[in-house]
C-alpha angles and dihedrals in degrees: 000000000000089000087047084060095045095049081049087072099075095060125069095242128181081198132025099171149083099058118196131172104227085186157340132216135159084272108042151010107220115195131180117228124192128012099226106018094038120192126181113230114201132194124188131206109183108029124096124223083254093059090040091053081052095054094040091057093049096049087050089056091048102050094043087053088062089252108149100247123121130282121247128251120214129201130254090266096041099262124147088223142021120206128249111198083317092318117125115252128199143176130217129177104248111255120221115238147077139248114247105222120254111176135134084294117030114054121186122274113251083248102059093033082057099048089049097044080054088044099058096043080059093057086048105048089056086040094068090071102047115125114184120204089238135003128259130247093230117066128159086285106059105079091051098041089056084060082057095051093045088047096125089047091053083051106061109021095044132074097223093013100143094042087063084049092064097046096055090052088053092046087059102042088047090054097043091061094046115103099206132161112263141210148116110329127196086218089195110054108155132137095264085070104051129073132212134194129223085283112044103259117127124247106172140030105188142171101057088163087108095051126119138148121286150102110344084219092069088069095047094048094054102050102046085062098038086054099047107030117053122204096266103040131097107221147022121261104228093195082072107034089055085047093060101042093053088051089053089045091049094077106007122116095211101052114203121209112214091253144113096295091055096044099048079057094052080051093062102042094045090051092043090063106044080057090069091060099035078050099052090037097061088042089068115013116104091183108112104230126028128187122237098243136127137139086251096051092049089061084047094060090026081069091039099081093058 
């Protein structure tokens, strides 16, 4: 903690302390700072400066464009980041609001799947006109294309490993035909990163330090599945699903019809995803053979069958 407070420093703070780490993943340590005046206080242990710039810039357009994200902190010296023993630091205002819980046994209510569904066509429709100053490294490809890159790995650590191959060059080859309207995209919009308030309504969106442009549908496709078909289910709920697509389709300019199109794109993205953990898994697993199975590859075979 005593290099939290010295990092501190470089902001104009009413509070510096408490400190409290809210929580901890193989991207970030996220940490809590102030009881009256909160900040949140990010470290990042993968993203470049670059990537950071990049996020910086779409969280300014947002909030300019009224969109409910959190404000930016600069530095002292009107940075957009401080540094932590070489690791990227950065500062949000602290949002108001709570997570509703989506899990294997609690699904949202209609209500709040709707008035997600709204809040991110909202962000859609503001992020179409998002122009970064320069591009970032990720885009919706790099996570399929290091399984390419790992294939011999896949092969001969994996059960199934060159069938999955063979998905993910399909995935990609599916994407890159498509002719699909672009813009800035959240790329990680789950329920763990939107708040609510007492009655439903949504007060943050928050994590954008997976965001890059794209299609606007991969939003979209992620979340419709995020929202209705929690990691230990078998299956979607299409009462939600279809309540959160209406409420996307309340306010969207671009509207999307539950069909082929729009399941080739949950495919994808649900594939897309499951790459991130095979990926890391052959990175670091000294077992010889691994299954191809993860919460995130079940709801890609799960839409495969539509």
């Amino acid at each position: 903690m005593e290099k939290i407070q010295e990092l501190l420093t470089d902001y104009e703070l009413v509070e510096a302390k408490p400190v409290c780490l809210l929580r901890e993943s193989s991207d970030n340590e996220v940490f809590v700072v102030g009881e009256k005046n909160k900040k949140i206080l990010r470290i990042s242990k993968r993203l470049p400066i670059e990537d950071i710039k990049f996020e910086y810039e779409a969280i300014e357009h947002l909030f300019k464009q009224g969109l409910p994200v959190p404000s930016w902190v600069k530095t002292k010296s009107g940075s957009f980041y401080t540094l932590s023993n070489g690791s990227v630091a950065v500062m949000f205002n602290f949002l108001n609001g709570h997570h509703i819980q989506v899990d294997e046994n609690h699904l949202p209510t209609t209500l709040q799947a709707f008035n997600a569904g709204k809040g991110l066509g909202l962000l859609s429709n503001k992020a179409i006109d998002f122009t970064p100053s320069a591009p970032r490294k990720r885009n919706i490809f790099s996570e399929l294309e290091r399984v390419l890159t790992l294939s011999d790995v896949f092969i001969k650590k994996f059960e199934g490993g060159e069938k999955f191959i063979n998905e993910v060059k399909n995935a990609i080859d599916f994407a890159k035909s498509q002719k699909e309207t672009t813009g800035l995209i959240h790329n990680d919009y789950r329920p763990s990163n939107v708040f609510f308030n007492n009655n439903d309504n949504i007060t943050g969106i928050i994590d954008f330090d997976w965001s890059c442009v794209g299609p606007i549908v991969k939003d979209l496709a992620l979340a419709v599945v995020e929202w209705s078909f929690p990691d230990g289910q078998n299956e979607a709920n299409f009462i939600i699903f279809d309540a959160f697509l209406d409420g996307y389709n309340s306010v969207a300019d671009t509207k999307w019809k539950k069909d082929k199109k729009l399941y080739s794109w949950i495919k994808f993205t649900t594939l897309s995803d499951a790459t991130t953990y095979f990926c890391d898994l052959a990175d670091t697993s000294d077992s010889d053979k691994q299954t191809i199975k993860s919460y995130m590859y079940q709801k890609y075979l799960f839409f495969s069958n539509f």
